[in-house]
Structure formats: C-alpha cells, structure tokens
C-alpha positions in Angstrom: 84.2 105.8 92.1 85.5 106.2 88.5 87.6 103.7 86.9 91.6 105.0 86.3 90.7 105.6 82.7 88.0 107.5 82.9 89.3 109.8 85.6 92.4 109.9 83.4 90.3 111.0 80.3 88.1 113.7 82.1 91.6 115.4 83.0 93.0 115.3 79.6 89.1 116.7 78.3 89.7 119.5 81.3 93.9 119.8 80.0 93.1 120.4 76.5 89.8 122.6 77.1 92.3 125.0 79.4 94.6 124.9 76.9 91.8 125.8 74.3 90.1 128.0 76.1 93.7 129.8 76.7 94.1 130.1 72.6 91.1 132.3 72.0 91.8 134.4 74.7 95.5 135.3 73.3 94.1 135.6 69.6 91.2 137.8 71.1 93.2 139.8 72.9 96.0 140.4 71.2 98.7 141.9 73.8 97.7 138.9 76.2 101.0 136.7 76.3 101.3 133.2 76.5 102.7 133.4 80.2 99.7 135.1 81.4 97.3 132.5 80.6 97.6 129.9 83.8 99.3 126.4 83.2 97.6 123.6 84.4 98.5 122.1 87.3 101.3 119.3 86.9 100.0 116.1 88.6 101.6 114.7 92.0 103.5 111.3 91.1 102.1 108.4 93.2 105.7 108.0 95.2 105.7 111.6 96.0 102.3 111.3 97.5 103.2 108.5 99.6 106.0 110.1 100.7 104.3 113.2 101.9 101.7 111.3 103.4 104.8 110.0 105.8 105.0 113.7 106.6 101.8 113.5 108.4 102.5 110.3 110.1 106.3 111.8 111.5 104.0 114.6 113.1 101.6 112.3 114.8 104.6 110.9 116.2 105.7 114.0 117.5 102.3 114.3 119.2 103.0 110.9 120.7 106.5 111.7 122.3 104.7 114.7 123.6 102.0 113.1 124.9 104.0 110.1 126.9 106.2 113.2 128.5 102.8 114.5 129.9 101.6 111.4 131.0 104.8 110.6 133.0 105.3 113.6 134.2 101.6 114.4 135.2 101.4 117.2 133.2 97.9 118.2 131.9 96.9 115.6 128.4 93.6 116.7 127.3 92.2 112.6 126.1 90.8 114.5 122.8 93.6 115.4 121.6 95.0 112.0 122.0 92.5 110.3 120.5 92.4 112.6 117.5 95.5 111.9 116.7 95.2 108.0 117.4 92.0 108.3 114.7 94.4 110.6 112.1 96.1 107.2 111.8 93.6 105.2 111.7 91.4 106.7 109.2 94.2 108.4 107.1 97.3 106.6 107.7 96.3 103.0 107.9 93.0 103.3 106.0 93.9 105.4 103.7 97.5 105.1 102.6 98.5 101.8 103.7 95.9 100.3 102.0 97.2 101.9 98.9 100.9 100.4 99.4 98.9 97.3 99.9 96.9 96.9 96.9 99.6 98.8 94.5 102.7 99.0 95.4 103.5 95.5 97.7 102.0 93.6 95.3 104.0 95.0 91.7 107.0 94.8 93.9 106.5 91.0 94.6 105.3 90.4 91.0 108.7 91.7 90.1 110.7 90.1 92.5 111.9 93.1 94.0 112.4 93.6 98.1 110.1 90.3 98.5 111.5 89.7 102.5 111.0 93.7 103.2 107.3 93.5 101.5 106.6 91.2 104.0 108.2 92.9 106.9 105.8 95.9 106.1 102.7 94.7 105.7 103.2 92.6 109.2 103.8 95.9 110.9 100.9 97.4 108.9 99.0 94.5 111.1 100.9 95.3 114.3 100.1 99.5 114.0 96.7 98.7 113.6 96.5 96.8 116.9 98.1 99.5 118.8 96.6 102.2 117.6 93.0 100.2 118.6 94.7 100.1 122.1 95.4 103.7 122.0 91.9 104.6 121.1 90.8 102.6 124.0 92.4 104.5 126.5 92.5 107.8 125.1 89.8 108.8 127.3 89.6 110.8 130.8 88.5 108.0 132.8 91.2 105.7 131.0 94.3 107.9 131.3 93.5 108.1 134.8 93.4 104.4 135.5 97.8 103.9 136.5 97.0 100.4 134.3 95.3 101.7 131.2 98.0 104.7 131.3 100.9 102.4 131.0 99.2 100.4 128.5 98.4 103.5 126.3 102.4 104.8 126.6 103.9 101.6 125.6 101.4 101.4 123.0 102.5 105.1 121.5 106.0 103.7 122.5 106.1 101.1 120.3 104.2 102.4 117.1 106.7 105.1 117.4 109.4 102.6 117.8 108.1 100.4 114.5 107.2 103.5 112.4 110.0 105.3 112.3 112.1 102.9 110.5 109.8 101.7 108.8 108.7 104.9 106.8 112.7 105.5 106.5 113.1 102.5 104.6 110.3 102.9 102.4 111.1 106.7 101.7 114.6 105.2 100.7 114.7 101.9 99.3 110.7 100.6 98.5 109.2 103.9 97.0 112.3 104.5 94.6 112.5 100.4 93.7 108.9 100.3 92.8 109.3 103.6 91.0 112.0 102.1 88.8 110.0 99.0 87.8 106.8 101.0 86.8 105.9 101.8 83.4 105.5 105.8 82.7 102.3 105.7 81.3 100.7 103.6 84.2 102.5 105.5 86.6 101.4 108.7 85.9 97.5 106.9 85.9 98.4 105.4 89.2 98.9 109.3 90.8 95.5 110.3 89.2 93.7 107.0 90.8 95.2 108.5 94.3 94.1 112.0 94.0 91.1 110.7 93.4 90.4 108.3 96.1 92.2 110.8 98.2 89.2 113.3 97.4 86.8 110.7 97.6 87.7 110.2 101.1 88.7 112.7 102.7 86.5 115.6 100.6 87.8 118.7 98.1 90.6 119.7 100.9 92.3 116.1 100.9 95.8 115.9 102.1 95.6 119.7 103.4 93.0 119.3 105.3 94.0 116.5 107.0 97.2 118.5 108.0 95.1 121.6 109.1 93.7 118.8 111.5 97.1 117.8 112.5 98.2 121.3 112.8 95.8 122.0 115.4 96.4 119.6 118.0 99.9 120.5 117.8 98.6 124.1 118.6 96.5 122.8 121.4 99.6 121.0 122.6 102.2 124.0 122.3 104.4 121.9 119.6 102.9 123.2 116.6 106.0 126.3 116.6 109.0 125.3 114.7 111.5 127.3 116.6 110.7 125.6 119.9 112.4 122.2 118.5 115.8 124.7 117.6 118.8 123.8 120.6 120.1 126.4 122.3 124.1 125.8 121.5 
C-alpha cells in the first residue's frame, strides 16, 4: 500500500493537472466559463468517515432487531441473510474501521490525555463485539437456527452487540470523534482522510463504502425493511 505521503502527493499531482488541464481548455475556448470546468472533488475528513461508517453499523442493527422478532416468533429467517450481515461486521465494521480508531484515533487521544477511561471502555467492547459476532456466525446456519439451544444463543448474541453498540457509537459520534478532531493538527488531518480512502479502496475495491451499503441494502430488501416509510407510526 502507498505510504500517506505519497498517496497525498499523487492527489495534489492529479489536483493541479485538473486544474491545468481546466486553464487550456477556458483560454482555447474562449466562451467556456470557469464554472463549467468540473471542481475536484473535496476530500472526506477522517471523523466524517468514521461517522458514516456508524451509519452502516445502525442498519445491521436494524437487521438484528428484525431478525430476533423472526426467530421468536417463528417467522421465516433465511440463515444467509443473517450471516451476511454478521460478516458485514466482521469484515467492514470490526476489520475495517475499528482497526482504524484503534491504530489512529485511541492512541492520539491517550497520547494527549484526552478521554483515557472512555478509550479504554471502547476498545474492550471492540473485544467483546468481536466475540459475538463469531457466535453469531456460528449459528447463522439452517441446521443451527433450528437447534432451540443454538437459537437462543444466536438472539442473545444479536441482543447484546445491539445492546453494547448502540451507545457506544453515540458516544463516539458525540464526544471521541469531535475531542480527537480538536487535538489534531490540520495538515495531518486532512492526510489522515486520504490514508482512509485509500485503505478503504484497498479493501473493499473501487466501490468502497457504497458498495458495502449496496450489500447492506439488499438484505434489508430480502427482509422487507429496506422501505423507509414502513418505520413511519401511524398517529
């Protein structure tokens, strides 16, 4: 993978070449304007990343809730799309953006002295998510979701990450993501979102963080949840 500073430099090369590239068309055209030459595209700060990624996790949740009504109420659970969305979070969620709070953001928060207890609190339940969501995998299966033991065992595993995760993306989206955006230096911020994009690419291919919803989106379709209106009350 390239280092932050050369992935920093090939967009500034690819910045000023657009910007270039823009000049000579306006002076070779002559009623081209300024405004119809396309801006590039402004980078996505390292916070807001995060805190979109949480988007994806709150909907896996909502797949959860819906998946422990079927399975008390014996309504139809197609095990795929269980596990699918158990392996969202673990390949997205816990190995992809929780090891970035991990190794960027607990770590300059500590340094500084900044939220030191909470830190702590959240990479424990980093630890504790990753155990349950094994034990989901587990039992996201026909023959597992049948079993009355490995059932109960799969709900109060959903039960609790749901339980754990809620709050604790809340307090990050509120208090850690905003504290370690304070203490960060400008320049080495705006590096830090180019070093995510770029892993993000790396592992999850061109369509990153959209295609990972996409894949999100369609187990909510398989499961009926994926329409907005059906979560409106009727008062």
């Amino acid at each position: 993978m390239a280092s932050a500073d050369s992935a920093g430099e090939r967009r500034r090369l690819l910045r000023l070449s657009a910007a270039a590239a823009g000049s000579v068309l306006i002076s070779s055209a002559g009623a081209r304007t300024p405004a119809a030459v396309a801006a590039p595209a402004e980078e996505v700060p390292p916070t807001e990343d995060l805190m979109r990624e949480h988007g994806v996790l709150k909907r896996v949740l909502l797949i959860y809730q819906e998946a422990e009504r079927r399975l008390r109420n014996g309504t139809r659970l197609p095990p795929e799309a269980l596990h699918d969305s158990a392996d969202v979070i673990r390949t997205f969620i816990e190995g992809y953006h929780e090891r970035l709070e991990e190794r960027f953001v607990f770590p300059r928060l500590r340094k500084a002295g900044k939220l030191v207890d909470t830190v702590k609190v959240l990479a424990t339940q980093h630890d504790k998510g990753r155990i349950l969501t094994r034990r989901i995998l587990a039992g996201a299966t026909a023959q597992g979701l049948a079993d009355a033991r490995t059932r109960d065992r799969v709900i109060d595993a959903m039960r609790s990450f749901d339980r754990m995760y809620s709050p604790h993306e809340a307090r990050e989206d509120t208090v850690v993501f905003p504290t370690f955006r304070d203490i960060m230096p400008a320049r080495e911020f705006a590096e830090m979102g180019e070093r995510f994009e770029d892993e993000e690419h790396r592992r999850f291919g061109a369509a990153g963080f959209t295609g990972v919803v996409d894949r999100v989106a369609g187990i909510e379709k398989e499961l009926g949840i994926y329409d907005l209106s059906k979560f409106t009350p009727h008062v």
